[in-house]
Structure formats: C-alpha cells, structure tokens
C-alpha positions in Angstrom: 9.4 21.7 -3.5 13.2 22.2 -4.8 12.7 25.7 -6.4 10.3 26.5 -4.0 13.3 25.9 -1.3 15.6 27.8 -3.9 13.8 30.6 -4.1 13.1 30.9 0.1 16.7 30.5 0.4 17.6 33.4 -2.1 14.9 35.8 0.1 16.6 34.6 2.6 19.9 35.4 1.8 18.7 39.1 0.3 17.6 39.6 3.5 20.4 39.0 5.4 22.8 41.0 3.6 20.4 43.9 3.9 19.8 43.3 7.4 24.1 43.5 8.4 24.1 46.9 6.9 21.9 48.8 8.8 21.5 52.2 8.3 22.9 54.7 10.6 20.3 57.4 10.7 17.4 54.7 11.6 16.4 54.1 14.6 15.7 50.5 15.8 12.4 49.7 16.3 11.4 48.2 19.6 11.1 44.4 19.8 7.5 44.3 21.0 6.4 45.9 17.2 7.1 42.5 15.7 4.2 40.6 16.3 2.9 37.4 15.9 -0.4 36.4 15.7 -2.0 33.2 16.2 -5.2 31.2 14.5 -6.9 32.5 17.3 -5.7 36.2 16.4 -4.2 36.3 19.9 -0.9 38.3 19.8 2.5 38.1 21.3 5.9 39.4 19.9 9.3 37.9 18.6 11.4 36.9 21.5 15.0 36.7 21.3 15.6 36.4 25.1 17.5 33.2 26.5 15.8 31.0 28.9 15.8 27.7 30.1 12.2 27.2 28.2 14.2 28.0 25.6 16.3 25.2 25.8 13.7 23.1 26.3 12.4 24.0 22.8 15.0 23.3 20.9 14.7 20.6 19.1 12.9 19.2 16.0 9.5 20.3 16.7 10.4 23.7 18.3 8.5 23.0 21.0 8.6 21.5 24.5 8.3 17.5 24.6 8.4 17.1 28.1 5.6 14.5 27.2 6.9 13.0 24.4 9.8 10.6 24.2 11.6 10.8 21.0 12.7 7.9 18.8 16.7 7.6 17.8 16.9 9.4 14.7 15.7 13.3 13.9 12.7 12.9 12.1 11.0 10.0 13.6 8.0 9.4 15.3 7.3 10.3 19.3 6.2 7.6 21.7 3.2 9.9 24.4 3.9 9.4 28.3 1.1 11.5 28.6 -1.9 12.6 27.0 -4.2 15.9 26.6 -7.3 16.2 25.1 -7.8 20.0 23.3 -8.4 19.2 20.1 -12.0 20.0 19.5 -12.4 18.1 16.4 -16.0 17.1 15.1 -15.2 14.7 12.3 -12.5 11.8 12.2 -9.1 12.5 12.0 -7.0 10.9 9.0 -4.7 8.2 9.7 -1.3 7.7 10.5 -1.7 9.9 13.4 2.2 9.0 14.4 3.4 10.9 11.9 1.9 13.9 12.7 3.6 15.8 15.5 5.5 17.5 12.8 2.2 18.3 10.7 1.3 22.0 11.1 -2.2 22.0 11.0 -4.3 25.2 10.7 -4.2 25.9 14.2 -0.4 25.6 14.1 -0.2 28.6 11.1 0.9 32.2 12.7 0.8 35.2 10.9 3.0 38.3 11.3 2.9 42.2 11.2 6.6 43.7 11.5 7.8 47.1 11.0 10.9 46.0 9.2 11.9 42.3 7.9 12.7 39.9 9.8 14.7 36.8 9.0 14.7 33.8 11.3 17.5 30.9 11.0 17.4 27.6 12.8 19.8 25.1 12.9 21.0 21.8 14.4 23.1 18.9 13.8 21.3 15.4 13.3 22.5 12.0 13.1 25.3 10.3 11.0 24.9 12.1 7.6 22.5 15.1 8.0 21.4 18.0 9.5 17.6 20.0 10.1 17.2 23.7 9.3 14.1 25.8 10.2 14.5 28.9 8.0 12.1 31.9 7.7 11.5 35.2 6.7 8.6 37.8 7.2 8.8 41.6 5.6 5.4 44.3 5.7 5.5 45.9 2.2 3.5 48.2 3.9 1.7 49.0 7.0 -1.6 47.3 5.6 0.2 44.0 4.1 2.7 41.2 5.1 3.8 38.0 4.1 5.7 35.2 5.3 7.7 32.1 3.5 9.1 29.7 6.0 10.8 26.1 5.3 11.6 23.5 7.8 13.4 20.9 6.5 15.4 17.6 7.9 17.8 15.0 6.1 18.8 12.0 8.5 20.5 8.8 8.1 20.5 7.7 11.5 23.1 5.1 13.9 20.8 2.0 12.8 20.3 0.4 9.7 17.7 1.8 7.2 16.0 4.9 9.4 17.1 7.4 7.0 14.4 10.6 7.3 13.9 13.3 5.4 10.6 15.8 6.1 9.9 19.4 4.6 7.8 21.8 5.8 7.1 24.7 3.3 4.5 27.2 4.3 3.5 30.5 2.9 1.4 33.3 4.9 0.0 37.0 4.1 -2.6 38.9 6.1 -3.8 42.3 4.9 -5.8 45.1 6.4 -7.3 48.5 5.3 -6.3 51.6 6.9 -9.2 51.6 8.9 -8.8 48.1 9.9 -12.4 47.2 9.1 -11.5 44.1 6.6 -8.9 42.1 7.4 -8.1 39.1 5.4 -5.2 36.5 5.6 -4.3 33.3 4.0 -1.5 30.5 4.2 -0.6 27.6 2.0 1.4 24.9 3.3 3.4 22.3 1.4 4.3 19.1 3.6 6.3 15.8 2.9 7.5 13.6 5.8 9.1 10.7 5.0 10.8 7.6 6.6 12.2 4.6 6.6 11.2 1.6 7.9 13.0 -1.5 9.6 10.6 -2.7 12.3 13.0 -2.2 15.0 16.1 -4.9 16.2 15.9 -8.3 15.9 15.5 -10.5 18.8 19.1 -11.4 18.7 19.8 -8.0 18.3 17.8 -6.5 21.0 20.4 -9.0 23.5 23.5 -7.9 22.0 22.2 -4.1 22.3 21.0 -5.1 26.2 24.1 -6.4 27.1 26.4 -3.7 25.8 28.0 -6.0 23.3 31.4 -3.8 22.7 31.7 -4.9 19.0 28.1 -3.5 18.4 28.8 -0.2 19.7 28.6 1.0 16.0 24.9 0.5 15.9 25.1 0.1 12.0 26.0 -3.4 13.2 22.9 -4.8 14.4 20.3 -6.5 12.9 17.2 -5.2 12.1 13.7 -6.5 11.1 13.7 -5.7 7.3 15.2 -2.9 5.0 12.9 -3.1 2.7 10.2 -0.6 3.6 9.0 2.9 3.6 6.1 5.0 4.4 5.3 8.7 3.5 2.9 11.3 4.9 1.9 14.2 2.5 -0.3 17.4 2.9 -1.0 20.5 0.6 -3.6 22.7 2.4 -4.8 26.4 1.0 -6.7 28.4 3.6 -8.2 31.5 3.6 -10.3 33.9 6.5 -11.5 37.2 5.7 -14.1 39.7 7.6 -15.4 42.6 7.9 -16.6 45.4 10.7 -20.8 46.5 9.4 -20.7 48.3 13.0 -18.0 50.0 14.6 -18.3 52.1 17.3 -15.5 53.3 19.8 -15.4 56.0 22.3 -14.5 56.8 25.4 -17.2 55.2 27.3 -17.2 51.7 25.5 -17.5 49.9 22.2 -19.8 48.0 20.3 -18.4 46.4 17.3 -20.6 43.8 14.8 -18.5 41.4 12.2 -19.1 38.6 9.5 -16.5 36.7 8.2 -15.8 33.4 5.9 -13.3 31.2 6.2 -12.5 28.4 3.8 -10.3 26.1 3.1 -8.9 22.5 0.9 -6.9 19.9 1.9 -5.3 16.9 0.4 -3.5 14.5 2.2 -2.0 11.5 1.6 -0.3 8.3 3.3 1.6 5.6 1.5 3.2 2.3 3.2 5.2 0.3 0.3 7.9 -2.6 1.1 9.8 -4.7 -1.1 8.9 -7.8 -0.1 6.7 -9.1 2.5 7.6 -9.7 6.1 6.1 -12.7 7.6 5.6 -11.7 10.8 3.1 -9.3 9.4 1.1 -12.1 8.1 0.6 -13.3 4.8 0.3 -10.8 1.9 -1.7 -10.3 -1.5 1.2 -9.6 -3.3 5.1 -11.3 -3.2 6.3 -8.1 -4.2 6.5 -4.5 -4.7 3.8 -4.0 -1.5 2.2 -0.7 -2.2 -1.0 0.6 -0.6 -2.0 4.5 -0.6 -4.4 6.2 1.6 -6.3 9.7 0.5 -7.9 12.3 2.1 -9.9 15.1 0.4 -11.1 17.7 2.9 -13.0 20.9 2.1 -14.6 23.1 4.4 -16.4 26.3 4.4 -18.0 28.4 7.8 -19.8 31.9 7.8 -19.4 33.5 10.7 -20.7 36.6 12.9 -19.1 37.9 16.2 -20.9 41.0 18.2 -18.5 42.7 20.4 -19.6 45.1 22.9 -18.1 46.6 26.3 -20.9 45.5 28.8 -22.2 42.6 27.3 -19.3 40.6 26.1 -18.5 39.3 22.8 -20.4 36.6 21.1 -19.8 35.0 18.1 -22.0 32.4 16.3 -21.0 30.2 13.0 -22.2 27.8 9.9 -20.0 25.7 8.6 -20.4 22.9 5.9 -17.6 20.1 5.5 -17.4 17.7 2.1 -14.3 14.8 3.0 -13.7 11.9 0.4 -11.3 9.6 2.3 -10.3 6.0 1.3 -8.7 4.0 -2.0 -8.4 3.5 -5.4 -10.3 0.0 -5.3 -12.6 -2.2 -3.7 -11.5 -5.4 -1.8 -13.7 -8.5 -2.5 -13.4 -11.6 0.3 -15.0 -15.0 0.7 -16.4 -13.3 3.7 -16.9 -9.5 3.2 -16.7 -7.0 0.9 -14.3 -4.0 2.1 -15.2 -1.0 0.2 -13.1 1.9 -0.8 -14.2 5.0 0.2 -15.8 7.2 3.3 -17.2 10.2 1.4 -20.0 12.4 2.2 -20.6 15.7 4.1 -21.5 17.7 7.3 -23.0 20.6 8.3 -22.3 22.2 11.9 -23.2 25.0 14.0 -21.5 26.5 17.0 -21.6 29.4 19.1 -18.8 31.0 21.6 -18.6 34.1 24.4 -16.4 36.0 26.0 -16.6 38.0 28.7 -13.8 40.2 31.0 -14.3 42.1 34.4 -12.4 43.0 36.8 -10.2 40.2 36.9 -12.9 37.4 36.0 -13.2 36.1 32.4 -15.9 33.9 31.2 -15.4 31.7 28.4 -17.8 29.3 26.8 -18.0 27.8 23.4 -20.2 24.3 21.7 -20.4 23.1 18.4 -22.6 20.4 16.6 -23.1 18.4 13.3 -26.8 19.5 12.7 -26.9 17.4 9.4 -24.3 15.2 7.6 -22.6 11.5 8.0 -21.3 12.2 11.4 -22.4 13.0 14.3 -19.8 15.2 16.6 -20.6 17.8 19.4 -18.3 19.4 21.7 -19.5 21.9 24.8 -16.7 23.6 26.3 -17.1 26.2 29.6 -14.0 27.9 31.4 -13.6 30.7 34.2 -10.3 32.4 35.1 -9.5 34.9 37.6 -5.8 37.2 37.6 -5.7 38.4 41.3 -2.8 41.0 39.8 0.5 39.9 37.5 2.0 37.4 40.8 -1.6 35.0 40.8 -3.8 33.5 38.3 -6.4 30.7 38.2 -8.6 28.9 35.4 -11.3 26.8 35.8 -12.8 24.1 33.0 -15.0 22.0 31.9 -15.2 20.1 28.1 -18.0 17.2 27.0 -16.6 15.8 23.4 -18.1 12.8 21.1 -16.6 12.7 17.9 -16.3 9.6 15.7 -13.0 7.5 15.9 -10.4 8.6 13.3 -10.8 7.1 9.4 -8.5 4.5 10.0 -10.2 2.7 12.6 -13.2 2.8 10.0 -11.8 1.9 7.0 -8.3 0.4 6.1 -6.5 -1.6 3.1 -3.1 -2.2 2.8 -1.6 -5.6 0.9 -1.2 -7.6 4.0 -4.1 -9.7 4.8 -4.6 -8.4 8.4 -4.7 -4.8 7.6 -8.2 -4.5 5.7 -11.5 -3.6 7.7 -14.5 -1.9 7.7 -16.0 -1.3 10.9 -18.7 0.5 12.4 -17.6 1.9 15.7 -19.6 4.2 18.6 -18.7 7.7 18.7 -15.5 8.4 21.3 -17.1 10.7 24.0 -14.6 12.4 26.4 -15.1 14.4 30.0 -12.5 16.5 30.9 -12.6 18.6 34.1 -9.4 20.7 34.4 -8.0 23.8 37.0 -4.7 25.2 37.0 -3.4 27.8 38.7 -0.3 30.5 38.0 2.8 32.4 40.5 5.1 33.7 40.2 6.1 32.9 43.4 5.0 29.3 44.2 5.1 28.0 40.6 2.4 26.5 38.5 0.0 23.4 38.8 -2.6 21.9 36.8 -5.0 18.9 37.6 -7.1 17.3 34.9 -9.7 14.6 35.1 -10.7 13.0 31.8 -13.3 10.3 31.4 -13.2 8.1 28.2 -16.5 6.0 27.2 -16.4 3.7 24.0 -12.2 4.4 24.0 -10.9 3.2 20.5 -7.3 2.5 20.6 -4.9 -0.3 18.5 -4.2 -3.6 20.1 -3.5 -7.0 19.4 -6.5 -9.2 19.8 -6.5 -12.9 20.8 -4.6 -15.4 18.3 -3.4 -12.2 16.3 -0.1 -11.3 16.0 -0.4 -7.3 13.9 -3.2 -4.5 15.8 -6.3 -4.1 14.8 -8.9 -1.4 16.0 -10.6 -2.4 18.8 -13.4 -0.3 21.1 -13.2 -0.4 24.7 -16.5 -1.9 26.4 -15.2 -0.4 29.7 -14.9 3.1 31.0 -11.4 5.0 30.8 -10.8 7.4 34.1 -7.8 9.5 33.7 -6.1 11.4 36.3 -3.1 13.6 35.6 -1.5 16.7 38.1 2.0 18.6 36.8 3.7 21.2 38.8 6.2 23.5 37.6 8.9 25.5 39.8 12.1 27.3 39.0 14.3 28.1 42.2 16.9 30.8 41.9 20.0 31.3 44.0 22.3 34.1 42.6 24.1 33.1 39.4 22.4 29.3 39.7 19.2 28.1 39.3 16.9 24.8 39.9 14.0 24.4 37.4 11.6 21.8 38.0 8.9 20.1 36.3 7.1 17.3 37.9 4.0 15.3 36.7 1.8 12.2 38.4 -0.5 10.2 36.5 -3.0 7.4 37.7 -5.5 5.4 35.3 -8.2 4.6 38.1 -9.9 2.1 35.4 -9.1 1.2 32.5 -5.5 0.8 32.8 -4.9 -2.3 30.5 -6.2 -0.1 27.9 -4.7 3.1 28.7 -1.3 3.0 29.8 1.3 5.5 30.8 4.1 6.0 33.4 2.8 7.4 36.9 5.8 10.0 36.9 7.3 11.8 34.8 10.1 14.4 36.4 12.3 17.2 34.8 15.0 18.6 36.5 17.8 21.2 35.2 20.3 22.7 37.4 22.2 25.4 36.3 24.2 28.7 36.2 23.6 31.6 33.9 25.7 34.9 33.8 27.2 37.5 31.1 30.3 37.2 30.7 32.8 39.7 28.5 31.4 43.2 29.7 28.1 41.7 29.1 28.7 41.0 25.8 27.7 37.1 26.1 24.9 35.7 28.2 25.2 31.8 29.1 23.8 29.0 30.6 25.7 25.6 31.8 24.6 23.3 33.2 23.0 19.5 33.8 19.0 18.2 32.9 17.9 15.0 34.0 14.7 13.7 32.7 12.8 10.4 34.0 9.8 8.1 33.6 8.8 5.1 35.8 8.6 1.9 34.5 5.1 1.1 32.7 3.3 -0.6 29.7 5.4 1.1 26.8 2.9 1.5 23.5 4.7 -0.4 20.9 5.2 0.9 17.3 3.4 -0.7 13.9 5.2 0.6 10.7 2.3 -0.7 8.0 0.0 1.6 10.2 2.0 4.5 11.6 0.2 4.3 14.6 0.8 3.0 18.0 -0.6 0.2 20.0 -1.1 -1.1 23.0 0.5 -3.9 24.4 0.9 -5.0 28.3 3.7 -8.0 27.8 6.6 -6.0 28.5 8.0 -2.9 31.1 10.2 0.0 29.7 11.2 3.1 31.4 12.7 3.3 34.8 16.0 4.7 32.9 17.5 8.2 33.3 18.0 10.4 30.7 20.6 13.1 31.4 22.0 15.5 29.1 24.4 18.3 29.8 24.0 22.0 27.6 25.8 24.8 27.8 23.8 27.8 25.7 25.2 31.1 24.6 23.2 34.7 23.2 25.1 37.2 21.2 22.8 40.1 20.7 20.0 38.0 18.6 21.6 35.1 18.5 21.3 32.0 20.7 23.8 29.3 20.6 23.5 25.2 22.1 25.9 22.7 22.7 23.8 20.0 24.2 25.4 16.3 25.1 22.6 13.9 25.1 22.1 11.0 27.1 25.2 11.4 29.1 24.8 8.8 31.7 24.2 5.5 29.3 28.2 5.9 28.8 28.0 4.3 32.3 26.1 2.0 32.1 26.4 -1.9 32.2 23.2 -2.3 30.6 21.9 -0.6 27.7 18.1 -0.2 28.7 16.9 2.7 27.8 14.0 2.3 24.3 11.6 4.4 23.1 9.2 1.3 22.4 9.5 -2.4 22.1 12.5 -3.1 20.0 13.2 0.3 19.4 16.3 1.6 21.1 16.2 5.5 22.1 19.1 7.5 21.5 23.0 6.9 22.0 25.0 9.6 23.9 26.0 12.4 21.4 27.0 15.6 21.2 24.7 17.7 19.1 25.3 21.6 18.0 23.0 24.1 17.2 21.6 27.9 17.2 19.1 30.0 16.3 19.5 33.2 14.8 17.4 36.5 14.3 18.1 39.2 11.8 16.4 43.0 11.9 16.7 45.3 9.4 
C-alpha cells in the first residue's frame, strides 16, 4: 500500500505541474466533457460549483450524513438515526457491518471519460495529530481508453485516550471502448484497510466528570477509559471486471433496436480481526489470558452472463445468470460440553433476474426481480417503480420493493476468544416491504414517504441475564414509517435551507429504535466578492435529534445493538462555516459544535458512553486541476 501511495502521489504531482502551465493556443474544454459514470452506467459530469450540498458533503465520507451521527474521532464508526433499505442483496452480508460506511463496494466504483486529465485533491484537518486526504487522478490516453488511481487515506489520534484511526482507500479504474462503441469493457481493483482503536468508551466515573463539565477534564486525554488494550481491523481487496458487446445495432431516424451480452465477474477477499491484550471482564470470561486474537474471512466470487434488448417502442429488457461460490468463517473448530461450533459457511448459489425499462412522454416504467434458483441460500427481491417529470419545475416517483434475504454471516456463525461471542444459529430469512413516493420542485421543495414492513427482523441485543449482544430474531412484526422534506428559501444575498425528517415505529419499537425528528437547518449569505473573483458562503447550521433509545456500540463485534435502558439526543448541534471558491477550488472553515462551549452540561454522545465531538475548528478544501 506504501509504494502504491508513492507512486499515486508522483502521478499526482506530474499532473499538477502540467496542468498550471496550460497551453495558450488550447482551448478549454467545457466542463460537461468530463464525465462520470456510475455502476449503473448512468452519467453526470465533474462539478466544481459551490453549494450548500456541498458543504454538506464535506466530510470523511464525501457524502451527506444527514442520517448518520458521527463518533468523536475522523475515522470512526457512525451511529444510524435513520434507516433505508436499497440494498438489493440476495446472500448474507459479511460482518462488522459498522465499519463499513467507508467500504466502497462495487456499487460505490465510478468510472470516467475526460478529454484532458483531471486531478482531484481533497483535504481536511482531523483531530489532535492527523489529518485525511482524498486524492485522485483520471487522464484518457485516448478517446477509446481511460484510467483512474484514487487514494483516500486518514491518520487520527483523537481527544480521548486510545482512538487513534488510520483507513486507506486505494482504488484503481479503466474502462475502454472501440471506435464504434460496440464492446465496451471496464475494470477496478480496490485496496482497503480500516483500522481502529478500541477503548470501550468512558468509564462510569468518567462519563460524570465528562457530564458535569469537570474543568480539569476539559483535556479529554484526561479521562478514563474502559481499556487500551484493543484493536480491530476491517480489510478488502476486490478485482472486478464487466465487458459486453452490441450483436445488433441498429439506429436511424425513426428508432433503434439494439441487442447486448455481457459478463461480469469478480473476487473478493475480506477480512475482520478483533485482538486485545488482555481480557476485559465485563465482556465475560475468555479462552485465553492473553494476546486475544480472533480473525474472520470472507471469500466471495461471482460470475453473471447477461443480455439486455433495447428497442425504441418496446422498452429495454435485460435478463441475467449469475452463479456465486463464498467461503466465510475460521481457521478452527470450537468444541463445547454442549455444542460443537464449526468453522466455516461455504457453499454456492445460483440466481436469475430480469429488469425493464420503459420511457414516454414523461412516464417511465421500471421493474426489476431476482432469485436464488439453486444454492445454500434462498434470497429473492421484486422491485417495481413509476415516475412521471411534468417538465424541469415537477417530478414524481412511485415504488414498490418485496426483499427476503438471509441475515448477515455474523448472525450465523461467530468465534471470537471470549466465551460469549461463539454461535451457530439457524435463523429465518429477513423479508422486507417497502412502499415509497417522493415527489420533486423546484418551487415547493422535495418530499419522500416510505413505509417499510420487517418480518423475522434480526438485530443485536442483550438477552436476559447476559451482559455482551447476541443475535437475536424478532417474533414480532417491524412497521416503519419515515417522511423527509427538503426546502431552500432564498432572499437576495441570504438563504434558508431546510431539511426536516419524522419517523414513527408503529410496532416494534423496542426493537427498532430511532429519534422521531431529525431537523437541519442552515442560514446563510453567499456573494462574490473582489470583481467576482471569490464566491462565498457564511453562515450558521444547526442540526437536531429528539431524544430516543440510542443503539449502543460493541467493539469485539463492530456492530451495533439495541438497548432501551437509557435516552440520548435532545442536544443541538451547531456549527458555523464560512466556504470560499477560487476558480476550481473550494475552500471551508467550519467550527463544529459551537454551542457545547455554553453549556453547563456536557450531554451530547454519539452512543452510550461514547461522547460525540468537542467544539473545534476544522480547515479544509478541495481542489480541481484541468489540463
């Protein structure tokens, strides 16, 4: 990974020399050439525009985490006040789910066709010893072929003891097309380490002194924490690889009719390691009295043929075969008085799945449904969806998605060298309803109301007369309501943006728990200043969450649990920014957490013994180069 981030950096720095000495005679190209291209092969373009979206994405994941509450250091894990339910998945999920919000998974991979290179630098400050740099750089050697190399990297040490983070997130894309864009093919390898420390949050002694506002444990260094002895590690290395091909192509002026096969295939390994020093006894007693060390493996390869027909008055339709082999579990078998837990969950699938598309006038029908014909899982998912755009001002989409999949392979199978952390269960498949419309203006704002229905939930908790989580399966039925609306009021130079979003768990709700709002709110004023030279923004966001059922945070598993003993929320979180842009470059100054410098109490946590974030000013920017 070292030479790897050597060499990017070198590209990097090649490319930015050549890209400050422009040449006179060339003419730039416009912005909407440099295009990016999703999974999905749905297209958009490099944006270098400031916005207060913008500003919402700027921060460790590059993305909005309006429902997500972050934990003190860069790096760490994200506590969920809300949840969605996309991911169309037809085999378990590997463990240590926690740790992935900073995972790019294949859906996450874009892919990039630019007429000259394009460098891409992303910085920010972090927290007491360390700072986080997105870096990337994408050139077309010709028209036909492009490649990528990006690396994300963070190095932490965090205000409390032993937190220290440090995550990489090397990836490596090319796509390629003939001339006559019949074959197109396009690959990506990505490289990723994420790793933390552990300490099990503050101590209850701690927790009072942190409460209360202690002044001589301001320096957070100061307080006590559960262990600092411990340490867990998520790592990925994926190749992946989608090519097709056009046997029918046919284009005219009076439509189109256009037949495709492709193949797409791909290998994973993943891993997940927990190791501690010593034991801690609150975690129960232990197999070893040292030197804890359990890893977790995942081997995931998958293959799918596929065929798509394309045609002007029918729609498109696309139909697939795919065929999975995983090999998840340990290096040995556990042997108890009472059971045996084994090592391993290997075996295979094989699915099908069909999809269609279809535009007019406005309307756009969308189905797709997959299913494991054969293998060690069952899975199916049928998804249907109608939309309507009135004109650019009004939009409206319509869905509804069936899912059963199996729970993820930790709540199947689990070792780890403390006693209560080895099972082997066999659990129901988790099947989910979710009915969903949303509608988009420009002059009203946008709104979105989702119903989900959970049967057989699986979820961590603590069971009677235990004291660590365990997987448990719901025998009642979740119901899941959730409506977000989203306005931006303008007046002049100043401007109100708004985001709002109302939950309700009509049953279930000691199972399922989340705050019943969640609110946004930034007020601010934007102008150019210096002949129009600078464009900036000023101004105040205040974010809040009612009081609820926090999930609480398990180290040994990565995971979060439920647990109803305890409130947290109900505190304000308000940062004031002020952003910049010179030409293509966008700068933030951002004071987090402003208002806990006022408070008498110190309750603001991002889980049960975890404290969320002091108020700090943080620095940052993100910078585009053109040749």
């Amino acid at each position: 990974m070292k030479n790897t981030l050597l060499l990017f950096l070198f590209l990097c720095a090649t490319a930015t020399v050549f890209s400050q000495t422009p040449t006179a005679s060339k003419i730039k190209p416009p912005i909407d050439y440099y295009k990016i291209i999703s999974a999905d092969r749905d297209t958009t373009y490099v944006d270098t525009t400031l916005s207060i979206k913008k500003k919402y994405k700027f921060n460790y994941l590059r993305k909005d985490n309006f429902e997500l509450l972050q934990f003190s250091n860069v790096g760490e894990t994200y506590n969920s006040l809300a949840y969605s339910f996309d991911r169309l998945n037809l085999k378990p999920l590997f463990a240590a789910q926690s740790r992935h919000f900073n995972y790019k998974e294949i859906e996450d991979i874009n892919y990039f066709n630019v007429p000259t290179p394009l460098t891409e630098l992303y910085f920010k400050t972090a927290y007491a010893q360390g700072q986080q740099l997105d870096a990337f750089f994408t050139v077309n050697t010709s028209p036909q072929f492009n490649f990528s190399i990006g690396y994300k990297g963070v190095r932490s040490l965090g205000k409390y003891q032993h937190i220290l983070t440090s995550t990489g997130n090397f990836i490596f894309t090319s796509n390629y097309h003939t001339k006559n864009k019949r074959y197109t093919a396009r690959i990506h390898v990505a490289e990723q380490d994420l790793f933390n420390q552990e300490n099990g949050g503050l101590t209850d002694n701690s927790l009072a002194l942190f409460i209360n506002d202690d002044p001589e444990f301001r320096d957070r260094g100061r307080l006590d924490v559960k262990f600092e002895n411990a340490e867990n590690k998520l790592e990925g290395l994926r190749f992946y690889g989608d090519h097709y091909y056009e046997l029918l192509s046919q284009r005219d002026s009076t439509g189109y009719s256009v037949l495709t096969i492709g193949n797409v295939l791909s290998y994973e390994d993943k891993f997940f390691r927990y190791n501690q020093t010593a034991p801690y006894a609150a975690y129960g007693p232990s197999y070893e009295t040292a030197n804890l060390f359990k890893r977790t493996k995942l081997e995931d390869f998958n293959v799918k043929a596929y065929a798509d027909f394309d045609n002007s008055l029918i729609g498109k339709i696309t139909a697939w075969a795919g065929y999975n082999d995983f090999n998840y579990g340990y290096n040995s078998v556990l042997i108890l008085d009472e059971e045996r837990i084994p090592n391993r969950i290997k075996g295979n699938i094989i699915e099908a799945g069909a999809s269609y598309e279809k535009e007019y006038r406005g309307f756009k029908l969308s189905g797709k449904g997959a299913i494991n014909v054969a293998g060690d899982f069952d899975g199916n998912y049928l998804q249907g969806a109608a939309s309507y755009d009135l004109n650019d001002e009004y939009s409206a989409k319509a869905s509804l998605t069936v899912h059963s999949v199996a729970p993820n392979f930790n709540f199947l199978l689990y070792q780890n060298d403390y006693q209560n952390y080895n099972w082997k269960n066999e659990l129901n498949n988790v099947k989910t309803q979710e009915l969903k419309f949303e509608i988009n203006t420009k002059k009203f704002g946008n709104a979105s109301v989702s119903y989900t229905g959970i049967d057989d939930y699986a979820y961590f908790g603590i069971k009677a007369n235990d004291s660590t989580p365990s997987p448990i399966q719901a025998s009642e039925r979740v119901d899941y309501l959730k409506i977000k609306a989203e306005k931006e009021f303008t007046f002049g130079a100043f401007a109100l943006d708004n985001t709002i979003l109302y939950q309700q768990v009509l049953s279930g709700d000691n199972i399922f728990n989340v705050p019943q709002i969640i609110t946004r709110n930034s007020i601010y004023y934007q102008d150019h200043w210096f002949k129009r030279a600078l464009f900036m923004q000023t101004g105040v966001t205040l974010k809040y969450f009612t009081q609820y059922n926090m999930n609480a945070y398990d180290p040994v598993l990565a995971e979060f649990y439920v647990q109803n003993n305890q409130e947290l929320g109900g505190f304000p979180l308000v940062d004031i920014f002020f952003n910049a842009k010179i030409r293509q470059t966008r700068i933030f100054f951002v004071y987090e957490n402003f208002t806990s410098i006022f408070a008498s109490k110190n309750e603001y946590f991002s889980a049960p013994g975890y404290p969320y974030r002091d108020n700090v000013l943080r620095f940052g920017l993100v910078w585009n180069f053109f040749l």
